[in-house]
N, C-alpha and C positions, 0 to 999 in steps of 0.2 A: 376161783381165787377168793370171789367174798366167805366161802366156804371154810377155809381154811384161816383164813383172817380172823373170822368170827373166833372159831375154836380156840384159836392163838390167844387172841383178848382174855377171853374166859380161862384160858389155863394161865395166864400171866396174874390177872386179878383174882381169883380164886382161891381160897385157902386151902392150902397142902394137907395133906394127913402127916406128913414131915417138915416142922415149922424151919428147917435149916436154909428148906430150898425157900421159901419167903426170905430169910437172912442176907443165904448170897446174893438175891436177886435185887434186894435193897440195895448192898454191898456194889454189884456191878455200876446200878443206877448212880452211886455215889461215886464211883471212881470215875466212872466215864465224864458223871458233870463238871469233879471237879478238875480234872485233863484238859477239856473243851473248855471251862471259863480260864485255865490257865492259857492256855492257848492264843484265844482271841484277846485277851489284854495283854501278853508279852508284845505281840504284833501289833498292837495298838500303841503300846509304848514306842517302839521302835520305830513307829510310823511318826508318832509326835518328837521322836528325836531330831529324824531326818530332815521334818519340817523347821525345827529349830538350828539346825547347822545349816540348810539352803539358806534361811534366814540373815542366817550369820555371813557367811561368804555372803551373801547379794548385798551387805550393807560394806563389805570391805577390798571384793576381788569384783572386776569389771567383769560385761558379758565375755565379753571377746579380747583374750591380747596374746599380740604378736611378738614374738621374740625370737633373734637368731638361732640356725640352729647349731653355725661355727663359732666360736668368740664370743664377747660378755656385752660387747656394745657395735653398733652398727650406726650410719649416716643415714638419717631418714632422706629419700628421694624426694628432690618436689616433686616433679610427673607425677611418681606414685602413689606418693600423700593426697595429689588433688586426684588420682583414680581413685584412690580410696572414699574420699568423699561425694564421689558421685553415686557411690552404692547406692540402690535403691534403699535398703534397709539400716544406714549408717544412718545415725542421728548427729553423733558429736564423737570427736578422739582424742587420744591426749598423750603427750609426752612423757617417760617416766627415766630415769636414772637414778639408780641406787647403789647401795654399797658398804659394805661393816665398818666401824667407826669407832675408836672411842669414845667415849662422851665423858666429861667431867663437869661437874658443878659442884664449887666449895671446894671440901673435901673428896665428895664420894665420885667414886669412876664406875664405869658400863658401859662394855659394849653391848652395842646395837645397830641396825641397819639405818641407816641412812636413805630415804627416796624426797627423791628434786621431783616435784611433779608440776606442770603446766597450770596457770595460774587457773585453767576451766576445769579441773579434777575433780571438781566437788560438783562439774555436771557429769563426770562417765561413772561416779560410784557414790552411793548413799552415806558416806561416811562421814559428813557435814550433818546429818540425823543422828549420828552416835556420840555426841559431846557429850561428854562428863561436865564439863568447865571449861567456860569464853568462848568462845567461836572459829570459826572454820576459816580464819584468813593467814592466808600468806606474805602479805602484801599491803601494808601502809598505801595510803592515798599519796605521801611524798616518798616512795619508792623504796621505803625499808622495811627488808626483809624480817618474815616471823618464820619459826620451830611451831609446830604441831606434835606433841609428843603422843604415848600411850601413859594410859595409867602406870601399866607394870613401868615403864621407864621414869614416869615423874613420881611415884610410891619409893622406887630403890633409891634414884638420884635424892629425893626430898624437893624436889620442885614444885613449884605452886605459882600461879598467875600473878602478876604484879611484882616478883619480887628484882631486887636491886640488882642483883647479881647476873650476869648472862649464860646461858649453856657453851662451855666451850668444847669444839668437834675436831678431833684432831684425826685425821688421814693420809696413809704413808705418801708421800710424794715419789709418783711417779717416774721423774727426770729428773730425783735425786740421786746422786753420787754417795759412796761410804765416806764418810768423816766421822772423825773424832767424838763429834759431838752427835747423839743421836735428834737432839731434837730440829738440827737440819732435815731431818730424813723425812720429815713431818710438814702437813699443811695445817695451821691453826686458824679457823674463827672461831668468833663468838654469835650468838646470837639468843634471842631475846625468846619468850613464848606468848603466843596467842591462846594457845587452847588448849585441853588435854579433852582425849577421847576415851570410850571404852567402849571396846566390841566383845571381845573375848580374850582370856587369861594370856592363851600364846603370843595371839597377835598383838595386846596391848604392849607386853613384855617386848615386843621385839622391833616396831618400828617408831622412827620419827620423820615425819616429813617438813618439806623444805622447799625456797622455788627451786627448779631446776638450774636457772639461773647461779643462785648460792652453790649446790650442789656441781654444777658442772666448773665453777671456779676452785671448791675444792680437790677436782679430781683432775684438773689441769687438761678438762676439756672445752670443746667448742662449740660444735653442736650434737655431738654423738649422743644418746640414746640407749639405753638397756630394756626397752618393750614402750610397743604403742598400743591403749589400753584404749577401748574402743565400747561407747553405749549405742543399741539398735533402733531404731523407730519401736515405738509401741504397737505391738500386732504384727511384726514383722515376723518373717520365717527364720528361726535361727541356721536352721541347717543349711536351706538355701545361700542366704549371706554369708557363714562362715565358708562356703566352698567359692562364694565370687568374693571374698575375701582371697583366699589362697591364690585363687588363679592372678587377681591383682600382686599379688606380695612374690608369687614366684616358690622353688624349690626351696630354697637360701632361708625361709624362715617356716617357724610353725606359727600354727594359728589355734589357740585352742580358747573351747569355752568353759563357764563353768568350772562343769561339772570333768574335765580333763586338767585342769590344772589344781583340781585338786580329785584326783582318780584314785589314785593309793586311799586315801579317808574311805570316801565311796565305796570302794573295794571291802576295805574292812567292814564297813556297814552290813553291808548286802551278805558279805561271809558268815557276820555274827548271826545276824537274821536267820541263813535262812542253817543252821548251824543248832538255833535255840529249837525252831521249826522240825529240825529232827528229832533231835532229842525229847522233844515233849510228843512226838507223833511215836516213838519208840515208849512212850511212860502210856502211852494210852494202847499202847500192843497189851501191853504187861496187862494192864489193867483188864483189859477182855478178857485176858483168863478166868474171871469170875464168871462171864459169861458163858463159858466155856463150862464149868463145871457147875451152873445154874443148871444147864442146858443137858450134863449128861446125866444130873442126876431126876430132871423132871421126865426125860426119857425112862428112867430104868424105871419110878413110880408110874409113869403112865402105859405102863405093858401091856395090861389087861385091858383098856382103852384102844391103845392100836391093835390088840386082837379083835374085840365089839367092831370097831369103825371099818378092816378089812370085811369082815363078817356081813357089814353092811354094804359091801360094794366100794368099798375109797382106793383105789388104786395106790402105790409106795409112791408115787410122785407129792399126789394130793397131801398124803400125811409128811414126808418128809418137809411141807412147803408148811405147815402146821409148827414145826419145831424151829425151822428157819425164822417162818416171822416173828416167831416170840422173840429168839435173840434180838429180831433187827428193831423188834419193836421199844425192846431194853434202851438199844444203842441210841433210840429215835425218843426216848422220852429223856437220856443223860445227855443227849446235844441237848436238846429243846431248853434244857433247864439250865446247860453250863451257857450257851449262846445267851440266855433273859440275864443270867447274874453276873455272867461279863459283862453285857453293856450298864448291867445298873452301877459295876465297880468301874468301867473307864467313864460314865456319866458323872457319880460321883466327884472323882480324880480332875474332870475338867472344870466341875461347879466349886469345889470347897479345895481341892489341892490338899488331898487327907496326905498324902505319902510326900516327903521332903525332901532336898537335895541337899546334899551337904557341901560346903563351899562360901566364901565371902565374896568372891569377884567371879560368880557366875549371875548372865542377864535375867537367872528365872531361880524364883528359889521350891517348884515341885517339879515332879516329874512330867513333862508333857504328853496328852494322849491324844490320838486323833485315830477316830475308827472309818473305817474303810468297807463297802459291801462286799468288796470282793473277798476281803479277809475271813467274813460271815462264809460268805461260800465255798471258800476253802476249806476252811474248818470243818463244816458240816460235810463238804463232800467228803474229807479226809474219814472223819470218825465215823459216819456210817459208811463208808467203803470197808477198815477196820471190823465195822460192828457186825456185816455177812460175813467176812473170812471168818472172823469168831466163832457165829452162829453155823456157819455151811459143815466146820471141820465135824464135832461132836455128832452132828448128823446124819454125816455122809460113812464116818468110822463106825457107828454104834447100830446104822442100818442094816450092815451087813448080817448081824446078829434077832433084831427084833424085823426087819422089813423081808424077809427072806422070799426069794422071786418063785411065783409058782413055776415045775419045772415043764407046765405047760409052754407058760410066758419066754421063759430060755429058748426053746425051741424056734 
C-alpha cells in the first residue's frame, strides 16, 4: 500500500510529457473544491435559517398547546386543568381564544385575528421580548382593558401608542337573528393600545391580542376556550410531558409541540435542504468526469511504466491501486481545499454579514450561517465516496487492455 501511494504521489505531482493531463488534473482539483465549498455553505445557510425560524416561533408559539380535536372551542375542566398542573414538567398554562375580526381605526379597516389571552401569557411565550413600542400589558391597574397589536396591523390601520382615537373590533354576533339592518348582526367595541410588537412579517400582519375576558364578551362567551398554551420547566423532557400531557387531556384533544404545529414549514425546510444536497451532490458527479478523463489519459501515457513495473514483479492489483489513488488523491486535495474556503466564506458571513437580505420588516438584515461538524463530514464523506467511483471506473475499463492477466494466473 505505501508502495503504491508513493507512486500515485509522484505521478500526481510530476510533470507530464503532455502538459493537458497537468490541465485537467488542475481542472478536476477546481471543480471538486469549488462543489465541496458550495456544498458546506448552502447547508450552513440553511442550518442558520432554521436557527432563525426556531427563534422566531419560540418568541411567538408556546412549547406545548392543546386544542380540540371536534369543534373551535371546548370548556376547560377544573379536575383537569389542576391534573394538568401537577405535571411534573408543567411550569405555567394559559388560556387562549381567538378569532377573525374586523378591525377599523379612523378611516382605515383589516381584518385580522383576534386572541383573548390569560393575563399570565406573557409567562408561557417570549413575546413580551418582541416589543417594537410600549409594553406587554393587557390590563390597567383599575381594570381597563388594552389591544396589543402587530406591526403589520398597526402599519396598515396607521395606529400608533398614545393616540386619541380607539381601535374598534367588530365580530358577527353569534345569537344574532337576520335584520334589516346589518350592523345588528355585529358585536362592537372599542379599545385602546398598549404596545405594538414585531416578531415576523406573517405573524405581525396577522394578529392582535386582547384579555380573554374582552375577547370572550365579544364572542358572547363564558368561559370557553380555543387552546391551552402551556410553558415546561427548564430541563424538563418534552417528550415525556407532552405524552402525560395527552393521557391527562384524553382522546378529545391534540397536544402538540413546537415543532408539530408548525410541521408543514418544517417540512418544507428539511425538503428544500435536503433537495439543494442532491442537486449539488449531482454537480459534483459531473464534475468527476475530469477526473475520469485525468485518469484515463495518465493511464494510456503511463504504458511503458506499467510494462517496467509488471517486469518488476507488481502484480495488476498493486498497479491498478496506483491509478486509484491518484484519482482519490485528486478528490482528497479538492475536499480538503473546498472544506478550508467554506468555513473561511461562512466565518466571514457570521463576522462582517458580507451577503444581504433583502426586506424592510425582517429581524436580521444578512443571511444567517451556522456550521455544523456533521455537515463537514458529510460533505467529505459524500465527495470522496464520488471521488473512488470516479477514480475505480477508468481503471477497472482501461485494465482490461493495459493490465492483461497472465494466462498462467487464469488458470
Amino acid at each position: 500500500m505505501k508502495l503504491s501511494l508513493y507512486i500515485a504521489r509522484r505521478y500526481l505531482f510530476a510533470k507530464k510529457s503532455r502538459n493537458a493531463i497537468n490541465v485537467i488534473s488542475a481542472i478536476s482539483v477546481a471543480g471538486v473544491m469549488v462543489g465541496t465549498m458550495a456544498l458546506i455553505t448552502i447547508l450552513s445557510v440553511f442550518n442558520g435559517l432554521e436557527e432563525m425560524v426556531r427563534g422566531i416561533f419560540s418568541t411567538s408559539d408556546s412549547e406545548i398547546r392543546i386544542t380540540p380535536v371536534k369543534g373551535k372551542v371546548f370548556n376547560p375542566d377544573t379536575l383537569t386543568m389542576r391534573r394538568l398542573s401537577a405535571i411534573n414538567g408543567v411550569e405555567v398554562w394559559a388560556e387562549t381564544l381567538e378569532e377573525n375580526a374586523l378591525l377599523r381605526y379612523e378611516e382605515q379597516q383589516y381584518i385580522a385575528t383576534v386572541k383573548g389571552v390569560s393575563p399570565n401569557y406573557g409567562e408561557v411565550t417570549d413575546l413580551d421580548t418582541a416589543m417594537w413600542d410600549g409594553d406587554f400589558t393587557l390590563m390597567s391597574g383599575n381594570g381597563r382593558p388594552f389591544a396589543i397589536a402587530g406591526l403589520g396591523v398597526a402599519n396598515y390601520l396607521g395606529m400608533r401608542l398614545n393616540f386619541v382615537s380607539p381601535l374598534a373590533i367588530y365580530i358577527p354576533d353569534r345569537k344574532a337573528h337576520l335584520t334589516l339592518n346589518p350592523e345588528n348582526e355585529f358585536i362592537r367595541k372599542y379599545i385602546h393600545l398598549s404596545g405594538i410588537f414585531a416578531v415576523e412579517q406573517e405573524f405581525d400582519s396577522k394578529y392582535v391580542f386582547v384579555p380573554i375576558d374582552f375577547a370572550r364578551e365579544l364572542l358572547n362567551y363564558t368561559t370557553e376556550v380555543t387552546s391551552i398554551e402551556v410553558r415546561l420547566k427548564a430541563g424538563s423532557d418534552l417528550k415525556k410531558t407532552q405524552k402525560e400531557i395527552k393521557e391527562v387531556m384524553g382522546h378529545g384533544f391534540q397536544v402538540q409541540n413546537r415543532y408539530e404545529q408548525q410541521e408543514m414549514f418544517y417540512r418544507v425546510m428539511k425538503g428544500e435542504r435536503l433537495a439543494i444536497y442532491v442537486i449539488l451532490t449531482f454537480i459534483l458527479i459531473i464534475a468527476s468526469f475530469n477526473i475520469i478523463g485525468s485518469l484515463t489519459m495518465l493511464i494510456i501515457e503511463k504504458e511503458r511504466d506499467i510494462k517496467i513495473l509488471k517486469s518488476l514483479g507488481a502484480d495488476n492489483p498493486l498497479i491498478k491501486r496506483i491509478f486509484i489513488y491518484e484519482g482519490w488523491m485528486i478528490s482528497f486535495i479538492g475536499t480538503c481545499l473546498g472544506l478550508a474556503v467554506g468555513f473561511l466564506l461562512c466565518a466571514a458571513q457570521q463576522q462582517f454579514g458580507i451577503v444581504k437580505l433583502s426586506g424592510e420588516s425582517l429581524l436580521i438584515d444578512t443571511y444567517p450561517v451556522r456550521m455544523q461538524l456533521t455537515d463537514f463530514i458529510l460533505v467529505a464523506v459524500t465527495v470522496m465516496t464520488i471521488g473512488y467511483g470516479a477514480a475505480w471506473y477508468p481503471v477497472h475499463y482501461l485494465s482490461r487492455r493495459y493490465l492483461k492477466e497472465n494466462p498462467k494466473e487464469q488458470k
